[in-house]
C-alpha positions in Angstrom: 82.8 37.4 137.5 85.2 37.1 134.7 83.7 35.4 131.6 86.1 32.8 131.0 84.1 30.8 133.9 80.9 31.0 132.0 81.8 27.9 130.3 84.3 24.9 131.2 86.6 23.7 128.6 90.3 22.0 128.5 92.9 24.6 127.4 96.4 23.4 125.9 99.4 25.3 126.3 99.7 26.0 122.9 103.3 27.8 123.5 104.7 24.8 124.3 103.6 23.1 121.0 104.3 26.2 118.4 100.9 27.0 117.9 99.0 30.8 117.6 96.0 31.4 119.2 92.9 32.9 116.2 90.4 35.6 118.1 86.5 34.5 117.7 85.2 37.7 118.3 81.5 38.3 120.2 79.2 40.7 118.4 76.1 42.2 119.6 72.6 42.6 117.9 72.1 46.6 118.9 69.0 45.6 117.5 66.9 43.4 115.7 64.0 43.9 113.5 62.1 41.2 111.6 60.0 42.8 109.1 58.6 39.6 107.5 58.9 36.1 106.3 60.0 34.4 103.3 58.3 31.8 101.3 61.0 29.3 102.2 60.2 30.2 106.1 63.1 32.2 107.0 62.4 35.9 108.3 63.8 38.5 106.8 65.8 40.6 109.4 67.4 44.0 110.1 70.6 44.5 112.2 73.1 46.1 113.5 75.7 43.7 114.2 78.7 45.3 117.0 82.1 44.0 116.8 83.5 43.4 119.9 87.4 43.1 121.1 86.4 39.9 123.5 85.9 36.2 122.5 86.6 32.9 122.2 90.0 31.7 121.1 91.2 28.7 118.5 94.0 27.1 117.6 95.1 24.8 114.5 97.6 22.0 114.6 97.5 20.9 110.7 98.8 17.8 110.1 98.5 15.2 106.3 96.3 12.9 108.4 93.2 14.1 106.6 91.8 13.6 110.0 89.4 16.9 111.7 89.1 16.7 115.4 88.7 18.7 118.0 91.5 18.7 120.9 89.5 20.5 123.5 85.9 19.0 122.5 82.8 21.1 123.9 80.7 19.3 127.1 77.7 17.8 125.5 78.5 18.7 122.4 79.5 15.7 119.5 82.2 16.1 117.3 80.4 15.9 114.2 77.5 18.4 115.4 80.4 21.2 116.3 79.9 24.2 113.9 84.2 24.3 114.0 84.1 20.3 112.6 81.6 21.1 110.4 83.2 24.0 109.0 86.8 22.7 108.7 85.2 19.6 106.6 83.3 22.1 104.7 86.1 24.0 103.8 87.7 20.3 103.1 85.2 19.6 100.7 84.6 22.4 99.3 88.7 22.7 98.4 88.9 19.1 97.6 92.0 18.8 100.2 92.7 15.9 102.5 94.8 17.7 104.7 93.8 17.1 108.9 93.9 19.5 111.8 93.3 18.9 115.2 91.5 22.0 116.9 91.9 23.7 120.6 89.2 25.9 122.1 89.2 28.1 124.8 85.8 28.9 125.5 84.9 32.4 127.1 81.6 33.0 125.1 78.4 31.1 126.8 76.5 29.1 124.4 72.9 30.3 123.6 73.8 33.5 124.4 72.9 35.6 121.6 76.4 36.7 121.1 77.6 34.8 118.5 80.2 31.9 119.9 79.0 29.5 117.8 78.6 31.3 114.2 82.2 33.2 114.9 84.1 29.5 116.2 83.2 28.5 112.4 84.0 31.8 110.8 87.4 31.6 112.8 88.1 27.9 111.8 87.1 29.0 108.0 89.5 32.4 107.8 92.3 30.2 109.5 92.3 27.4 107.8 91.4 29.1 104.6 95.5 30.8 105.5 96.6 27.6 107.4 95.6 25.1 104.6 96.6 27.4 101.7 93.2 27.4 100.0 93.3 30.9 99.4 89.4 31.6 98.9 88.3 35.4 98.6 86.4 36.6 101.2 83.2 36.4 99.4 83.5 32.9 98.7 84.3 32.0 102.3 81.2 34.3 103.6 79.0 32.2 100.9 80.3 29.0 102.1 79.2 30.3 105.7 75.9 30.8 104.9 75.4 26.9 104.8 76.3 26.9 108.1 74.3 29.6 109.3 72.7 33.7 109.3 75.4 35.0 111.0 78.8 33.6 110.2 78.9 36.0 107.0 79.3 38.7 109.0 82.0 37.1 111.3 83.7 36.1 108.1 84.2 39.3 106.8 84.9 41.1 110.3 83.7 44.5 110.3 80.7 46.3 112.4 77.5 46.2 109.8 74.0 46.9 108.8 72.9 43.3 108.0 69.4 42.7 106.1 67.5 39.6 104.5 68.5 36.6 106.5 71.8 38.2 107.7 73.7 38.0 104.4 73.0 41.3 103.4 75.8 43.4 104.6 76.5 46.9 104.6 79.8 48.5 106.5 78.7 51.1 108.9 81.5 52.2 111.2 80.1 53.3 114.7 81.4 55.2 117.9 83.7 52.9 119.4 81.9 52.6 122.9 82.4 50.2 126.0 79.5 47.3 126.7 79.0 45.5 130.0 77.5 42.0 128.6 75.6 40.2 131.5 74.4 36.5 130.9 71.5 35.3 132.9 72.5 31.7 133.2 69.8 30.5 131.0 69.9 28.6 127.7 67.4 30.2 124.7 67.0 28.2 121.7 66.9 30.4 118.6 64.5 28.2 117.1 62.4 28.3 119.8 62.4 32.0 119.2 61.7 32.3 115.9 58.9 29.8 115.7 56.7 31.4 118.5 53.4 32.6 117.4 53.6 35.4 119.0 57.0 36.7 117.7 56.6 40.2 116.2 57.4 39.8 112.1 55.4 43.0 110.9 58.2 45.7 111.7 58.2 48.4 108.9 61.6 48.6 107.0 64.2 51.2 108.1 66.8 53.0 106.1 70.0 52.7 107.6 71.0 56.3 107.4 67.9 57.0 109.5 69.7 54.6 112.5 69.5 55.8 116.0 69.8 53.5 118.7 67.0 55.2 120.8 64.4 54.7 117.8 65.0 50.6 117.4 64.6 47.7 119.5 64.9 43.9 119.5 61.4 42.4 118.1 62.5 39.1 119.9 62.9 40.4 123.6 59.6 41.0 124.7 58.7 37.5 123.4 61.9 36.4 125.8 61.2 38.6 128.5 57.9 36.8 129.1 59.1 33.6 128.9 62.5 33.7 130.8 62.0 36.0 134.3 65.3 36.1 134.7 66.4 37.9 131.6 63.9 40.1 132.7 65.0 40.6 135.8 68.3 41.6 134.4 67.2 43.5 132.3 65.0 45.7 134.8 68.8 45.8 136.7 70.7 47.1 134.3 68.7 49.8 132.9 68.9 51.7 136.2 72.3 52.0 135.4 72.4 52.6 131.3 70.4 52.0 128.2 70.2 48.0 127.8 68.9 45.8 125.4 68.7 42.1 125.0 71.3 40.8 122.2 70.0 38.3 119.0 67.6 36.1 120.7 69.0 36.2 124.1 70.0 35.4 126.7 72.5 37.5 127.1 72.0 41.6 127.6 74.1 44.5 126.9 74.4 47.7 128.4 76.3 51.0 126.9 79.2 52.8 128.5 80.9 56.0 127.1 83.9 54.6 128.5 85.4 51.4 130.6 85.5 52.9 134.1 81.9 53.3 134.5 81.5 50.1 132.4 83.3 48.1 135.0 81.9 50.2 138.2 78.7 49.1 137.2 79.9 45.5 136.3 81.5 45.4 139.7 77.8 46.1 141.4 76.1 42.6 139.8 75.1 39.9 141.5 77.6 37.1 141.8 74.5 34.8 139.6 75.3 36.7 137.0 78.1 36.3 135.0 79.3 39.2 133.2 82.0 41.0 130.7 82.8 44.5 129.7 84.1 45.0 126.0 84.9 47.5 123.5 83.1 48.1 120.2 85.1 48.0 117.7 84.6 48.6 114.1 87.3 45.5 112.6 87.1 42.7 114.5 90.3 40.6 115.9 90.2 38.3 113.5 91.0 40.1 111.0 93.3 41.9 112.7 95.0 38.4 113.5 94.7 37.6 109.4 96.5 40.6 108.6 99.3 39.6 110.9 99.4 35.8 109.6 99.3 37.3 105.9 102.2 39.1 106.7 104.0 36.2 108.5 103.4 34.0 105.3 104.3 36.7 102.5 108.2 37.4 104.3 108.2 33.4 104.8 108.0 33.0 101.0 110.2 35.9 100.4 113.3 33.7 102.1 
């Protein structure tokens, strides 16, 4: 079943209005260790964070209203509790602009899925807008502003497949074989907090060093806690690895499983149940986005030129 009807959301026809669409690229955890806690109560993490060519999608219409809204707003979801509002008033504030925007979504990426739709919508919204807006930030101060909003948009800011250590913000480039991933959802809802404030959540993992990386010799400390508690990530799970080695991504619920190429990627996609809802997706080592700011810093630089 094609992703796209994992979620339900309103989609403009943004060609009609002069609008681009901005790729918010999924990633996967290949894996996940968490090798202890901080004082403060955040666990300090190893990663491998996978790029991948498939996402959500955005689009800005600025305007001098000073106004942030959403066009397309999320089911369930406030306004003022959407990681894209809060990171286009971030970027506000933190500029000291009263510009507006009003925002369009189309939503392929399931929420709670342990693929990053959330932390990349706000990494999208603060590398467009950053362009869009004219604020001109550097990288590294748009991935620090990230961090307020959480772990993971760091990594979406700056775009490339990565080692990631401490909470997340800790990254190191590390270019992999570009391989194919069928990512099933299980149609369940995990809370990440839920996750990480389990008792019996594994925090004692010794530290590795990255050059020592093989897929094989890791795993993801938070998917036997999941497993347990959600059957039917396990019973995914126990489906796919018949077919290929699979893993659970971040803190579920979604699970991956790797494919030297697309053909046998989308063979095996074509075998799952209808329940499950499912993708197939390159790695790749630069993400869209910044393949889309590259593009847009191009557009801007000839504009100026004329």
């Amino acid at each position: 079943m094609d992703a796209a009807l994992m979620t339900n959301s309103k989609v403009t026809n943004l060609q009609e209005i002069g609008l681009d669409w901005w790729p918010s690229p999924a990633k996967l955890n290949l894996f996940l260790h968490i090798n202890g806690r901080y004082p403060n109560g955040y666990h300090q993490l190893q990663s491998l964070f996978q790029m991948l060519d498939y996402g959500d999608k955005l689009a800005f219409d600025i305007n001098d209203s000073g106004v942030i809204s959403m066009a397309t707003p999320l089911k369930g979801v406030k306004d003022e509790d959407n990681l894209i509002v809060r990171a286009a008033k971030l970027l506000a504030e933190h500029a000291h602009i009263n510009k507006g925007v009003n925002i369009s979504l189309e939503k392929c990426l399931p929420m709670g899925g342990g693929i990053g739709g959330g932390s990349s919508n706000a990494a999208t919204t603060l590398v467009a807008l950053n362009q869009l807006w004219g604020v001109k930030l550097s990288e590294d101060e748009l991935a620090e502003l990230g961090l307020e909003l959480g772990a993971d948009v760091p990594i979406f800011v700056r775009g490339l497949t990565a080692f990631a250590s401490g909470v997340g913000e800790e990254i190191t480039p590390a270019p992999q074989e570009e391989k194919w991933y069928l990512v099933a959802n299980p149609n369940v809802h995990i809370s990440t907090a839920e996750v990480f404030t389990a008792e019996k959540l594994t925090r004692n993992t010794p530290i590795m060093q990255w050059e020592d990386y093989q897929f094989e010799k890791t795993r993801n400390d938070c998917q036997q806690l999941v497993v347990n508690r959600y059957p039917e990530v396990a019973n995914l799970l126990q489906w796919l690895v018949h077919y290929a080695p699979s893993r659970m991504t971040g803190t579920g619920a979604c699970v991956f499983a790797i494919f030297s190429d697309d053909v046998c990627a989308k063979q095996v996609q074509a075998k799952l149940p209808a329940a499950w809802h499912s993708f197939v997706a390159k790695g790749v080592n630069r993400s869209p986005l910044l393949q889309k700011l590259k593009k847009s810093e191009h557009v801007y630089a000839t504009s100026d030129k004329k």
